[in-house]
MIZA-207297 format. One record per residue: x, y, z of N, C-alpha, C in turn; residue in three letters. Coordinates in steps of 0.1 Angstrom, whole numbers, padded with zeros to 4 digits, always signed. Layout:
N
XYZXYZXYZALA ...
//
This chain:
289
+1252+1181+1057+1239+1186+1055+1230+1178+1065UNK +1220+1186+1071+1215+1181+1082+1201+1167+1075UNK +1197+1159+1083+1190+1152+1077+1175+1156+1074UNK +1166+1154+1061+1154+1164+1064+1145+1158+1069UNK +1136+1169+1076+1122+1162+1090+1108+1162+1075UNK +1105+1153+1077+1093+1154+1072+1082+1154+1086UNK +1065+1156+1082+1056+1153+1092+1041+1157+1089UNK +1039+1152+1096+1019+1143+1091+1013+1150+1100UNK +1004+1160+1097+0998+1166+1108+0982+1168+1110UNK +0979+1153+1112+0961+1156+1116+0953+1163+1130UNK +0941+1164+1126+0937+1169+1136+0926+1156+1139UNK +0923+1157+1148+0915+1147+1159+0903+1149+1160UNK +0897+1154+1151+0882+1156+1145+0870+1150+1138UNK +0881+1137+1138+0875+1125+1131+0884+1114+1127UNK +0877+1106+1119+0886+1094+1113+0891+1094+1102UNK +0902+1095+1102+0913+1093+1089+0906+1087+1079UNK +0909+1093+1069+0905+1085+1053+0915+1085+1045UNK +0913+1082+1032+0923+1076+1018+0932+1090+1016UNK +0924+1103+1018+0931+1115+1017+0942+1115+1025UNK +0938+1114+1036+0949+1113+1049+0962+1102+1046UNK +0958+1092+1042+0970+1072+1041+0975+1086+1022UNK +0971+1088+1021+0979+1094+1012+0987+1104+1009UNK +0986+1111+1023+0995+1120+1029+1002+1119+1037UNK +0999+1110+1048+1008+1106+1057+1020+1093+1050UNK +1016+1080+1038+1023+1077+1036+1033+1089+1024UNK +1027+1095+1017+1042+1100+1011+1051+1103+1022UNK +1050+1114+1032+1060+1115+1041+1065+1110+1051UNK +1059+1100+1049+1067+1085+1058+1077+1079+1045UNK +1071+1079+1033+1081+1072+1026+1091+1083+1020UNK +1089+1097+1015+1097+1104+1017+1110+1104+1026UNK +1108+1104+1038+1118+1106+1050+1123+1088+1048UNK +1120+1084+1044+1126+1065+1042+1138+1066+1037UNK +1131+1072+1022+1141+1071+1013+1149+1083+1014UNK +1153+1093+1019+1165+1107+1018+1165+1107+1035UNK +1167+1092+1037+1176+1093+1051+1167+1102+1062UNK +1158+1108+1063+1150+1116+1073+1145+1114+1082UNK +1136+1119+1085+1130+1117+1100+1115+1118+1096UNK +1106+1106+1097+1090+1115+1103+1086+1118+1115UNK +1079+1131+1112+1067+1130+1128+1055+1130+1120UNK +1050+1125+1136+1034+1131+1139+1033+1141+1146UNK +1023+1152+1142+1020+1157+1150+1004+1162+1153UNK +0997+1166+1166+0985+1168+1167+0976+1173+1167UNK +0971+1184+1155+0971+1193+1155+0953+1199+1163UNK +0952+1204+1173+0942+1201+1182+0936+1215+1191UNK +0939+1225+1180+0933+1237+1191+0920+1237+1186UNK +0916+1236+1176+0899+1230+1178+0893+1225+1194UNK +0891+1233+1203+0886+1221+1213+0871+1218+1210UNK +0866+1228+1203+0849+1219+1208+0849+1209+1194UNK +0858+1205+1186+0860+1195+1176+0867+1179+1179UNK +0878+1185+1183+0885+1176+1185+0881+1168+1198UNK +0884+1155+1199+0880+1145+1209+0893+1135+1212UNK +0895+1130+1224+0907+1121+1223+0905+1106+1218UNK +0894+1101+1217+0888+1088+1212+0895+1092+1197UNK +0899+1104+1190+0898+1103+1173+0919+1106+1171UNK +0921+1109+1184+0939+1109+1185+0941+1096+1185UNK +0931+1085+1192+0935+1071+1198+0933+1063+1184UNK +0926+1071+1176+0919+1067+1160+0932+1069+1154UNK +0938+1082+1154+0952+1089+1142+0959+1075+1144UNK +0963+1072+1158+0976+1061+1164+0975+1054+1154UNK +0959+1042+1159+0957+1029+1153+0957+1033+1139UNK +0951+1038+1133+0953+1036+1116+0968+1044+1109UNK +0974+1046+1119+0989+1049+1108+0994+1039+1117UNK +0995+1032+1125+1000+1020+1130+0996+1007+1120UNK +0985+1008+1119+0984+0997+1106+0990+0999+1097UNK +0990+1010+1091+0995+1014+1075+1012+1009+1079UNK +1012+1009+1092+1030+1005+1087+1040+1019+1093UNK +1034+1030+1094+1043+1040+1100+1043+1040+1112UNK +1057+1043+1117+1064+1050+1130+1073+1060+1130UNK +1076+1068+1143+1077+1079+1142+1082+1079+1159UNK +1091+1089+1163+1096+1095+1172+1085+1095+1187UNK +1082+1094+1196+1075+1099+1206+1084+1108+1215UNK +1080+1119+1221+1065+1125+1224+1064+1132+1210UNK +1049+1130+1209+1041+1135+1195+1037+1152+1204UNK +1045+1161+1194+1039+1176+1194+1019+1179+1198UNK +1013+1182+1205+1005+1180+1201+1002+1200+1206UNK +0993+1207+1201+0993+1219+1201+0985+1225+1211UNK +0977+1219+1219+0970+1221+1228+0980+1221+1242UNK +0989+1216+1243+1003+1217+1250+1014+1227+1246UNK +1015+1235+1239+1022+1245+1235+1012+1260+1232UNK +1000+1266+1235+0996+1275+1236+1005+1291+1239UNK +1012+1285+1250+1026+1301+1250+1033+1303+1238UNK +1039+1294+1229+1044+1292+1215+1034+1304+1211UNK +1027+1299+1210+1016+1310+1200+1016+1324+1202UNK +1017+1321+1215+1010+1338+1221+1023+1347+1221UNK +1032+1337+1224+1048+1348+1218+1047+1355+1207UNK +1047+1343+1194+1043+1346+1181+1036+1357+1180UNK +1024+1357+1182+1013+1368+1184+1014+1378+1190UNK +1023+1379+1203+1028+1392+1206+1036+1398+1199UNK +1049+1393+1194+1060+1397+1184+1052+1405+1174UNK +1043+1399+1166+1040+1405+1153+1026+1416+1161UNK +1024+1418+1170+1020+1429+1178+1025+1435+1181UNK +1032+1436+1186+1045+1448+1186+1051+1458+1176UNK +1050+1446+1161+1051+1456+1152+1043+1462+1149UNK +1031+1464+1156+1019+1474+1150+1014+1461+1140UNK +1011+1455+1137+1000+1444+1128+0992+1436+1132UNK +0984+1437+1144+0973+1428+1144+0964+1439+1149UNK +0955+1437+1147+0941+1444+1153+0928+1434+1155UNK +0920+1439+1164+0909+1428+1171+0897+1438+1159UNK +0894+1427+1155+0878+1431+1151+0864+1425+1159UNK +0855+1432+1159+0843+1426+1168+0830+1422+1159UNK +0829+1426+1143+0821+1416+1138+0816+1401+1142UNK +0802+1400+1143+0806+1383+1145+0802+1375+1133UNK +0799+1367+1127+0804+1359+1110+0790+1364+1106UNK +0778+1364+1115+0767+1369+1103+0769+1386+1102UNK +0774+1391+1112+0774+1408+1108+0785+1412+1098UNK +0793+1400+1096+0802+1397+1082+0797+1398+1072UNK +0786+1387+1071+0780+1383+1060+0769+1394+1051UNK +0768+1402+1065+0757+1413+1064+0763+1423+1055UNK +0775+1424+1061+0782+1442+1052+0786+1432+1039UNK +0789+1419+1038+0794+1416+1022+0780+1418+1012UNK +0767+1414+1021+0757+1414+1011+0751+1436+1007UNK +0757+1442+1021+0755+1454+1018+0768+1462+1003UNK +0780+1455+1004+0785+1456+0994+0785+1448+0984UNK +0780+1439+0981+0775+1436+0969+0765+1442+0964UNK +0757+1451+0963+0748+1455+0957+0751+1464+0953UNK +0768+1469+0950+0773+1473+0940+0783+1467+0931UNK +0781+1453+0934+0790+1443+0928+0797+1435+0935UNK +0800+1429+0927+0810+1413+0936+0822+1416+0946UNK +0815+1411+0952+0830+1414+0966+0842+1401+0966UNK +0852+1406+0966+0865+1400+0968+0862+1385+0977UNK +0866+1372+0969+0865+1361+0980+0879+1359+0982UNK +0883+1352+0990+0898+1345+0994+0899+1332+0987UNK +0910+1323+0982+0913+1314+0973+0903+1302+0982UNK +0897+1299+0990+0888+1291+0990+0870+1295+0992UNK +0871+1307+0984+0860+1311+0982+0850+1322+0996UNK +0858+1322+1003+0850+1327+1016+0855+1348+1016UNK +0843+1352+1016+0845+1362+1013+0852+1370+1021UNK +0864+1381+1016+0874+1388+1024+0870+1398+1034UNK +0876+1399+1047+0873+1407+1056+0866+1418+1054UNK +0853+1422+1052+0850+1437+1053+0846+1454+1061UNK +0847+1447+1072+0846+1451+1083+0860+1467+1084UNK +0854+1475+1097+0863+1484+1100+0868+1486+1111UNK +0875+1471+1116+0879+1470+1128+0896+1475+1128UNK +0903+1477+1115+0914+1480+1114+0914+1492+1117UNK +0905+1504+1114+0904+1517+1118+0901+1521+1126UNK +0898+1514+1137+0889+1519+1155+0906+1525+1158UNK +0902+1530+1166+0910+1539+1177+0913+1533+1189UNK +0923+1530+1191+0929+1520+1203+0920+1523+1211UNK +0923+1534+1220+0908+1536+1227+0895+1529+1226UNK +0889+1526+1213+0878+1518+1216+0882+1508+1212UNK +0889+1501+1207+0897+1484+1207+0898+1484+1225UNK +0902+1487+1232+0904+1486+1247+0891+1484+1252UNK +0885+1497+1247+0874+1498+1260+0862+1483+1252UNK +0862+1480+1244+0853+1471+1238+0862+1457+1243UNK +0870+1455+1244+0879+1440+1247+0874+1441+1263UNK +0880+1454+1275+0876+1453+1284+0861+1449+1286UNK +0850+1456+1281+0835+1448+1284+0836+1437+1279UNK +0843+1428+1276+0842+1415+1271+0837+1411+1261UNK +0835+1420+1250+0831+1416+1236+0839+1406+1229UNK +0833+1398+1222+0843+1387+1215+0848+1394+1203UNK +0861+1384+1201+0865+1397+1188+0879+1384+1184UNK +0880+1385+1171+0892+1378+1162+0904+1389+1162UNK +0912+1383+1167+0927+1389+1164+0933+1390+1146UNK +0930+1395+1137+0938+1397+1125+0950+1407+1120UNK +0959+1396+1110+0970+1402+1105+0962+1413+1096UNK +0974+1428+1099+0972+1436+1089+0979+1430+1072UNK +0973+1426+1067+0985+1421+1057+0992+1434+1050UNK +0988+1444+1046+0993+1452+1036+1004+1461+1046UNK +0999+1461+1057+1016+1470+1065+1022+1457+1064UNK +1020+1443+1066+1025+1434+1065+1039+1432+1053UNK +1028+1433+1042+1040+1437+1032+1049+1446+1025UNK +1044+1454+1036+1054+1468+1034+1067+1469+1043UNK +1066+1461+1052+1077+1455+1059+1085+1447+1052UNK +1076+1431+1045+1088+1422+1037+1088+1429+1021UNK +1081+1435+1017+1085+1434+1000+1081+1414+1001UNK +1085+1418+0985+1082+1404+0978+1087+1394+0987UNK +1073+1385+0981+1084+1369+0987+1079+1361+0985UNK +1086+1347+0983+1087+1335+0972+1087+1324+0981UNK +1079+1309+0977+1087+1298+0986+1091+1288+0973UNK +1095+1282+0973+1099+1271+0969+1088+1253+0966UNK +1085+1254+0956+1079+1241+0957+1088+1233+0946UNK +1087+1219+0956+1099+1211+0947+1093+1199+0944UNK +1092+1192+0933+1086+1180+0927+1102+1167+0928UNK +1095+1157+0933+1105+1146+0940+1109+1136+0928UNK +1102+1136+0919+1104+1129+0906+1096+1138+0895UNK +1100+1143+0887+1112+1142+0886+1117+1153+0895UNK +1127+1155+0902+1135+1172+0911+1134+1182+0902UNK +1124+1188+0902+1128+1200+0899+1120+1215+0911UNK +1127+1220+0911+1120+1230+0920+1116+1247+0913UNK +1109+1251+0917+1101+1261+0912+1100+1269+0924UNK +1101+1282+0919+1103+1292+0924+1087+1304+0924UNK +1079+1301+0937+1063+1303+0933+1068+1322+0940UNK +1060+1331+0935+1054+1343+0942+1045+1343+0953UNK +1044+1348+0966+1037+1348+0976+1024+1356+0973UNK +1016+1354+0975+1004+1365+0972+0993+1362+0980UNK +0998+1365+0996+0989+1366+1011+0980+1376+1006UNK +0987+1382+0998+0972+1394+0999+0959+1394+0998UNK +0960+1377+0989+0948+1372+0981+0940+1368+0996UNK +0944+1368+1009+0937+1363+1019+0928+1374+1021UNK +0931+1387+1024+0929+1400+1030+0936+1396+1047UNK +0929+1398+1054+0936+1402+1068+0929+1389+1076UNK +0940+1382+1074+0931+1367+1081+0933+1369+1095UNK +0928+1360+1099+0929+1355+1117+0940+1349+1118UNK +0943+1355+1130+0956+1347+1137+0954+1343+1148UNK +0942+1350+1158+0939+1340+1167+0922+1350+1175UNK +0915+1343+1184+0906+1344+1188+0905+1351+1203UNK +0892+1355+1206+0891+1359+1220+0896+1344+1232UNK +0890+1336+1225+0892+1321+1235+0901+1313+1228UNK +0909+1314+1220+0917+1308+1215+0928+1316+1209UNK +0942+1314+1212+0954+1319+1209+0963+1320+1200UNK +0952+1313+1191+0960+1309+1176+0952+1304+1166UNK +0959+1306+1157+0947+1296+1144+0959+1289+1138UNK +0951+1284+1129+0960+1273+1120+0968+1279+1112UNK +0969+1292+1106+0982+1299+1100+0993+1300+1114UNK +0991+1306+1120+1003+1311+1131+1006+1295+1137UNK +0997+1289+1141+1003+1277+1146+1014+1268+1139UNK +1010+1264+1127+1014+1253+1117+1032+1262+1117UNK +1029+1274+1111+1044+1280+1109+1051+1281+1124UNK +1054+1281+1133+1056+1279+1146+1060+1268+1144UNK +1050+1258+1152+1050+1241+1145+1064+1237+1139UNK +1065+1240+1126+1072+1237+1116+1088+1240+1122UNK +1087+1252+1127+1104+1257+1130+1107+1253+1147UNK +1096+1248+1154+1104+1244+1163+1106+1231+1163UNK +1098+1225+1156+1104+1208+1155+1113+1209+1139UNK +1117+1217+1135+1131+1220+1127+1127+1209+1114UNK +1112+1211+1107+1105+1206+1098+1116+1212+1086UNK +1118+1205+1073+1129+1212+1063+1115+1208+1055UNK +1107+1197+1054+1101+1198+1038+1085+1195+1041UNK +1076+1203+1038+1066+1205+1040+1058+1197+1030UNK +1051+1189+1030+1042+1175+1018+1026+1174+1022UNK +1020+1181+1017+1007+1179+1019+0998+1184+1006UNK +0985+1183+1009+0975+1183+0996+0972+1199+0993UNK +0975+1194+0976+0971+1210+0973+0966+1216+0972UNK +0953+1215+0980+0943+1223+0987+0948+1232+0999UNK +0961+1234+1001+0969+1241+1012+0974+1249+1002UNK +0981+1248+0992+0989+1254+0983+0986+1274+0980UNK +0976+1275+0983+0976+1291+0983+0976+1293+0995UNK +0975+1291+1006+0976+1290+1020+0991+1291+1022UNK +1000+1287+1015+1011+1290+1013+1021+1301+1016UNK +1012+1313+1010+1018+1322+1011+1014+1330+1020UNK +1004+1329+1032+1005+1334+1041+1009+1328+1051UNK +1016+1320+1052+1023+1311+1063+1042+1315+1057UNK +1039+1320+1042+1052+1323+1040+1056+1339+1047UNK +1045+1350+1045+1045+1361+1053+1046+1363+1068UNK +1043+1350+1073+1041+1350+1085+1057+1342+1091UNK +1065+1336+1082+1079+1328+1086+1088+1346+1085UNK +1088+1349+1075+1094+1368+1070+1093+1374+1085UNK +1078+1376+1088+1077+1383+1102+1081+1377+1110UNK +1085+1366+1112+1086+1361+1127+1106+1354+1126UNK +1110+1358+1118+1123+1352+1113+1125+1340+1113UNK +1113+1326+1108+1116+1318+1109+1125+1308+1097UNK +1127+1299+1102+1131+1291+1086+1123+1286+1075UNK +1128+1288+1063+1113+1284+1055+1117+1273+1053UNK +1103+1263+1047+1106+1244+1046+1106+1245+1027UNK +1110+1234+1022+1104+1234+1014+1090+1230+1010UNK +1082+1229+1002+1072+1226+0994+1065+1215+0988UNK +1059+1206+0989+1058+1197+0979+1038+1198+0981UNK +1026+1201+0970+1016+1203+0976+1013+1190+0967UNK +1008+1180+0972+1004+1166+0959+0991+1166+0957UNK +0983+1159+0949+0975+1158+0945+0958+1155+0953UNK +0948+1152+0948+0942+1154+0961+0934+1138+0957UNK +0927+1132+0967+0921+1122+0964+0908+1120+0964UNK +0898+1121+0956+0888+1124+0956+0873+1118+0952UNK +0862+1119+0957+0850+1113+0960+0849+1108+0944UNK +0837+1102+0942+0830+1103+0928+0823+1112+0923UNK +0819+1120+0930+0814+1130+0923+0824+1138+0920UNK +0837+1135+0922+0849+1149+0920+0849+1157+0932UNK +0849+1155+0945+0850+1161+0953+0862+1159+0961UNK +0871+1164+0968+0882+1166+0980+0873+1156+0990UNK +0876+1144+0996+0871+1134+1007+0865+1144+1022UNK +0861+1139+1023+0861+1145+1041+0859+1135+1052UNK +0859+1137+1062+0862+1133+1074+0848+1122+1073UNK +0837+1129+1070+0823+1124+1074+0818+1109+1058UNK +0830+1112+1053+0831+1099+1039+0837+1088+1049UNK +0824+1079+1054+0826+1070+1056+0832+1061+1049UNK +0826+1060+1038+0831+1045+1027+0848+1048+1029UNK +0854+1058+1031+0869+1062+1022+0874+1060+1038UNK +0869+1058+1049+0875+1060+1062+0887+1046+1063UNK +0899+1050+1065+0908+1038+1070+0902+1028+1082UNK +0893+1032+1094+0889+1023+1098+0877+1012+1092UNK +0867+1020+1080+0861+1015+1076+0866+1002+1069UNK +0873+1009+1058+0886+1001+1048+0893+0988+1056UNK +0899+0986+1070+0903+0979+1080+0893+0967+1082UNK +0880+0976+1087+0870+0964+1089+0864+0958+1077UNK +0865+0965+1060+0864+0948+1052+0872+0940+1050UNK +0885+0940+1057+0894+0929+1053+0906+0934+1046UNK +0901+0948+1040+0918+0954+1032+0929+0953+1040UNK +0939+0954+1033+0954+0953+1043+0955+0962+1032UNK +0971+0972+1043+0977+0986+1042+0986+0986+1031UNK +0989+0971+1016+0990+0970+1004+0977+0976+0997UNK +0967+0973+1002+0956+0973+0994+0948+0988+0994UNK +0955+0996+1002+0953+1012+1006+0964+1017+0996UNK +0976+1012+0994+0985+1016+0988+0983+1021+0974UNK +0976+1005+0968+0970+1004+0954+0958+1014+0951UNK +0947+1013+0962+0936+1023+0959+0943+1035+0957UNK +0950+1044+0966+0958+1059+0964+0965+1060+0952UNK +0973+1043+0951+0987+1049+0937+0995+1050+0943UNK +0998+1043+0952+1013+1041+0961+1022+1029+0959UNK +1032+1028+0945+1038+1017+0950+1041+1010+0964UNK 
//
């Protein structure tokens, strides 16, 4: 049995926090203990976000904490063709189509259909595509892309799943082992993005890509990804890739009960670094033996 890859995959948008040392160490110590492998990887098609001062950031603070890892680090802004294959393939099957809404002429038809009631959100609350870019006539999908209109590339999901039928991934708990057997339910997205007029990918098509060309077997991150799941599971079906396993952990969170972010200073690993904490004392705040 081959050995399993775990991997840590930030983006360069800022400075690592307690969220982050608590995701990157499980699968650093994961892959410790079942003989494996970690990476890093960088995940960076954000360009007007990402900065290289905050990759030189990722290094230093998982270099303190004590992890290493394989070099050259994957980083996604160097694999762009990856994507665009992906993105042709599942164009070919007839499933993607460009819409030319732009996010307020979104927000406009959700508030013109709500005033017959609640419109559909997606599991992180953002309301589902309403637009009728799926219906244009090739014809004017062309002649509109040719003038240069901006426009999002989206999966059809529902031809989508009339191609795979059902489908499942696997989430497996490490103590105690047991694994579970979850239902996919992309549909709950509607017809997401898979990539942009200026950009050739998004973070569903990338991440699954990602995963199968660096031959990822167990996937460990916070379960704020966990319904995101199954559209990266629709998208491994379509593209015949391998599926990883699962593990979505726990999340670490503000005092007010919030998921941390980038811009929580107090929780920032460099911050933490400059009072004097050592990467035991990161261990204890998370709950990391």
């Amino acid at each position: 049995m081959p050995a399993p890859v775990f991997r840590f995959a930030p983006s360069p948008n800022g400075h690592l926090h307690l969220g982050h040392a608590l995701s990157a160490l499980m699968n650093f110590d994961l892959a410790q203990a079942h003989g494996g492998c970690f990476l890093l990887r960088i995940e960076d098609i954000d360009r007007t976000r990402c900065r290289p001062q905050y990759e030189t950031a990722i290094d230093e603070d998982l270099t303190w904490l004590g992890l290493t890892w394989p070099e050259p680090v994957r980083r996604q802004s160097d694999h762009l063709d990856d994507y665009r294959t992906a993105l042709d393939r599942l164009a070919a099957m007839g499933l993607v189509y460009p819409s030319f809404e732009s996010r307020a002429e979104i927000m406009r038809l959700v508030d013109e259909r709500e005033a017959n009631g609640p419109w559909p959100r997606d599991p992180d609350g953002v309301p589902l595509y309403p637009g009728r870019g799926r219906l244009l006539a090739a014809r004017e999908r062309e002649r509109r892309i040719a003038a240069g209109e901006p426009y999002a590339l989206r999966l059809d999901v529902a031809a989508a799943l009339e191609r795979t039928g059902s489908l499942f991934f696997t989430e497996h708990d490490f103590v105690p082992r047991v694994d579970e057997a979850i239902e996919a339910r992309p549909e709950a997205w509607g017809d997401v993005v898979l990539a942009r007029k200026e950009t050739p990918t998004s973070y569903h098509l990338s991440v699954v890509v990602d995963d199968a060309v660096q031959g990822v077997t167990h996937v460990v991150r916070g379960e704020d990804l966990f319904a995101a799941t199954s559209v990266h599971r629709l998208l491994q079906e379509l593209l015949d890739l391998p599926v990883p396993v699962y593990h979505h952990h726990r999340l670490i969170l503000d005092g007010a009960g919030r998921k941390l972010a980038k811009s929580t200073g107090s929780t920032g690993l460099r911050e933490l670094r400059g009072r004097g904490l050592s990467p035991a004392d990161v261990r204890a705040i998370i709950g990391l033996a």
